[in-house]
C-alpha positions in Angstrom: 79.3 14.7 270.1 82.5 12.8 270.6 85.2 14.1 273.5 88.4 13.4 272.0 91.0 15.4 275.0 89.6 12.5 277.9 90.7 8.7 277.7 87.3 6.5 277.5 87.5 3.1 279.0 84.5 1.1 277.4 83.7 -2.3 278.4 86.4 -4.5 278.1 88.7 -1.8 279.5 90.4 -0.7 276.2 91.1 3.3 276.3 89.1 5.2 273.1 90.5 8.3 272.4 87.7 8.7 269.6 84.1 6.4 268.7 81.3 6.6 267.2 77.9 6.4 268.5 74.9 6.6 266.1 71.4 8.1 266.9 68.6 6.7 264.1 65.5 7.3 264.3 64.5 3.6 265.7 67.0 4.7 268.8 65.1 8.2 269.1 61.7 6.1 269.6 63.1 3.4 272.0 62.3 3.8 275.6 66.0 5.2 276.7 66.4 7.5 280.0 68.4 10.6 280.0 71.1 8.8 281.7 71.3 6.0 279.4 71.6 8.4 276.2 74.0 10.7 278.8 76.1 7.4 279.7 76.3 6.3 276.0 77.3 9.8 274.5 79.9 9.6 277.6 81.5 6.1 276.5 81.4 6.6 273.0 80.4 10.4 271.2 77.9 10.8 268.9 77.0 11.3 265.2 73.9 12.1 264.3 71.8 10.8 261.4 68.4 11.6 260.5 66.0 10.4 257.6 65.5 13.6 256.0 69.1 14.0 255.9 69.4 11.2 254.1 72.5 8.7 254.4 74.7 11.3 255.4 75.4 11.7 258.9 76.4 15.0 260.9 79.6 14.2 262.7 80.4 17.0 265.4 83.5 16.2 267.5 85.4 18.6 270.1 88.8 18.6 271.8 87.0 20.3 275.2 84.0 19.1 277.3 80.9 17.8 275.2 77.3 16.6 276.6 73.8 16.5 276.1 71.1 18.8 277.2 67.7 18.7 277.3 68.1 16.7 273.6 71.0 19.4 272.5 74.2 18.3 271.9 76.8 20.5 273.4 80.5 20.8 272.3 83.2 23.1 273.6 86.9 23.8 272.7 88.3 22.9 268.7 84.4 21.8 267.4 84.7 20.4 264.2 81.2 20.2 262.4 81.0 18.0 259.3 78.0 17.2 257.1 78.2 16.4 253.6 80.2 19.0 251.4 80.3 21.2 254.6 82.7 21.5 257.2 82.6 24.5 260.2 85.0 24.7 263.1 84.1 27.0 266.1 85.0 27.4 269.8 81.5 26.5 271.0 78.6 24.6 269.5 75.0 23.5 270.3 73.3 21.0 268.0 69.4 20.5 267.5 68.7 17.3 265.9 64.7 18.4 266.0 65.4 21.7 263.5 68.8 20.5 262.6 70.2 24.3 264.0 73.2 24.5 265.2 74.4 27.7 267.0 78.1 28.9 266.7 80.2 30.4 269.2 83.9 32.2 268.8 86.4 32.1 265.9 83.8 30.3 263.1 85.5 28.6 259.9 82.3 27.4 257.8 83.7 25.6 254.3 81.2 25.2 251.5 81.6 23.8 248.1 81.9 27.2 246.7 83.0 29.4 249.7 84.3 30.0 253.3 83.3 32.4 255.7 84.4 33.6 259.0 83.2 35.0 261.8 82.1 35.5 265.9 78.5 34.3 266.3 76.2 32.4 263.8 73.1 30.1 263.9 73.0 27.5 260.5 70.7 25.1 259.3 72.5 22.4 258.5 69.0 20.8 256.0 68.2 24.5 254.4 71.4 25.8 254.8 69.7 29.0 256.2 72.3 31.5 258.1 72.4 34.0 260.6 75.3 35.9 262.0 76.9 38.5 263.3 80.2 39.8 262.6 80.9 37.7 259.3 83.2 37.9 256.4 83.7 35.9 253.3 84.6 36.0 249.6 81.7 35.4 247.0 84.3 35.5 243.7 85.0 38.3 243.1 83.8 39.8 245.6 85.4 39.8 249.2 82.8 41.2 252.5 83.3 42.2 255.8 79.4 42.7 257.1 78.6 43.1 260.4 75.0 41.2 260.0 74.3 38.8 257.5 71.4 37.0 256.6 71.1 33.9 254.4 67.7 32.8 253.4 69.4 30.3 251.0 72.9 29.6 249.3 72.5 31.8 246.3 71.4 34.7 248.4 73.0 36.7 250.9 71.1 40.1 253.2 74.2 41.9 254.6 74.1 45.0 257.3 77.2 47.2 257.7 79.1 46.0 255.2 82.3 46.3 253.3 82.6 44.7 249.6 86.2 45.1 247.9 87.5 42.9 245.1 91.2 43.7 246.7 92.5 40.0 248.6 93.9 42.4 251.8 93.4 42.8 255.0 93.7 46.4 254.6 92.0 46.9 250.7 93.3 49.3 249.3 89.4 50.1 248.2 86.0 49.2 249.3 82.5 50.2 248.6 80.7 50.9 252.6 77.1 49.4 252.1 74.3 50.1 255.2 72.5 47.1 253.8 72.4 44.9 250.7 
């Protein structure tokens, strides 16, 4: 988590408007307090890197307040989520590094190789891309959704509840198929 609206003075008293501080797995095991890990994320942010993920880290930065919590990462106000091909932007995020979750809060921008979506409320697995939400809309080509649930076991499947589907790129279609659940 990295707090990019406050001035950081690290040692040597140089202001960092942004850094980088990287958790690996030999960090995770080391004997570190709560405050250490809570002093370090406050001097320098975080970015998150796990084996499983492979060399790619997860980079989540945030304009508002960001902390750590009970091995959570917390960000508030303009999050910006990146991992590999996928970037999301939300008002409010809470990182797990233990089941890679993260849970999505207000005004949601997720970017995928293929798609975007949009939406209120989500919870996404950044490893098995697994997807949750409420109040979601996207474009699958051709097809354009408004759905108040959907459910994403994987990336090539999609379980929608109260749904619109149109092919019409409007804000207003001037057609659409109403779905209870596909």
């Amino acid at each position: 988590v990295s707090n990019t609206a406050s001035s950081i003075s690290p040692p040597g008293g140089i202001p960092e408007a942004v850094a980088v501080f990287r958790i690996v797995p030999a960090f995770m095991s080391a004997n570190v307090t709560v405050y250490d890990a809570v002093q370090l994320v406050a001097m320098v942010g975080a970015v998150a890197q796990f084996g499983s993920f492979g060399d790619v880290p997860v980079s989540i930065t945030a304009d508002g307040g960001t902390r750590f919590e009970g091995g959570v990462a917390i960000a508030e106000d303009n999050v910006q989520i990146h991992y590999g091909d996928y970037s999301i932007y939300c008002d409010y995020a809470e990182y797990n590094p233990d089941t890679r979750d993260v849970l999505l809060i207000g005004n949601i921008r997720l970017y995928t190789p293929k798609e975007v979506l949009t939406g209120q409320r989500a919870l996404f697995n950044l490893e098995t891309k697994q997807m949750r939400a409420l109040e979601f809309s996207g474009a699958h080509f051709p097809l354009f959704f408004h759905a108040f649930s959907l459910r994403a076991p994987s990336t090539r499947e999609f379980r929608v509840r109260d749904a619109l589907f149109t092919t019409d790129d409007s804000s207003k279609p001037d057609f659409h198929v109403k779905s209870k659940s596909v």
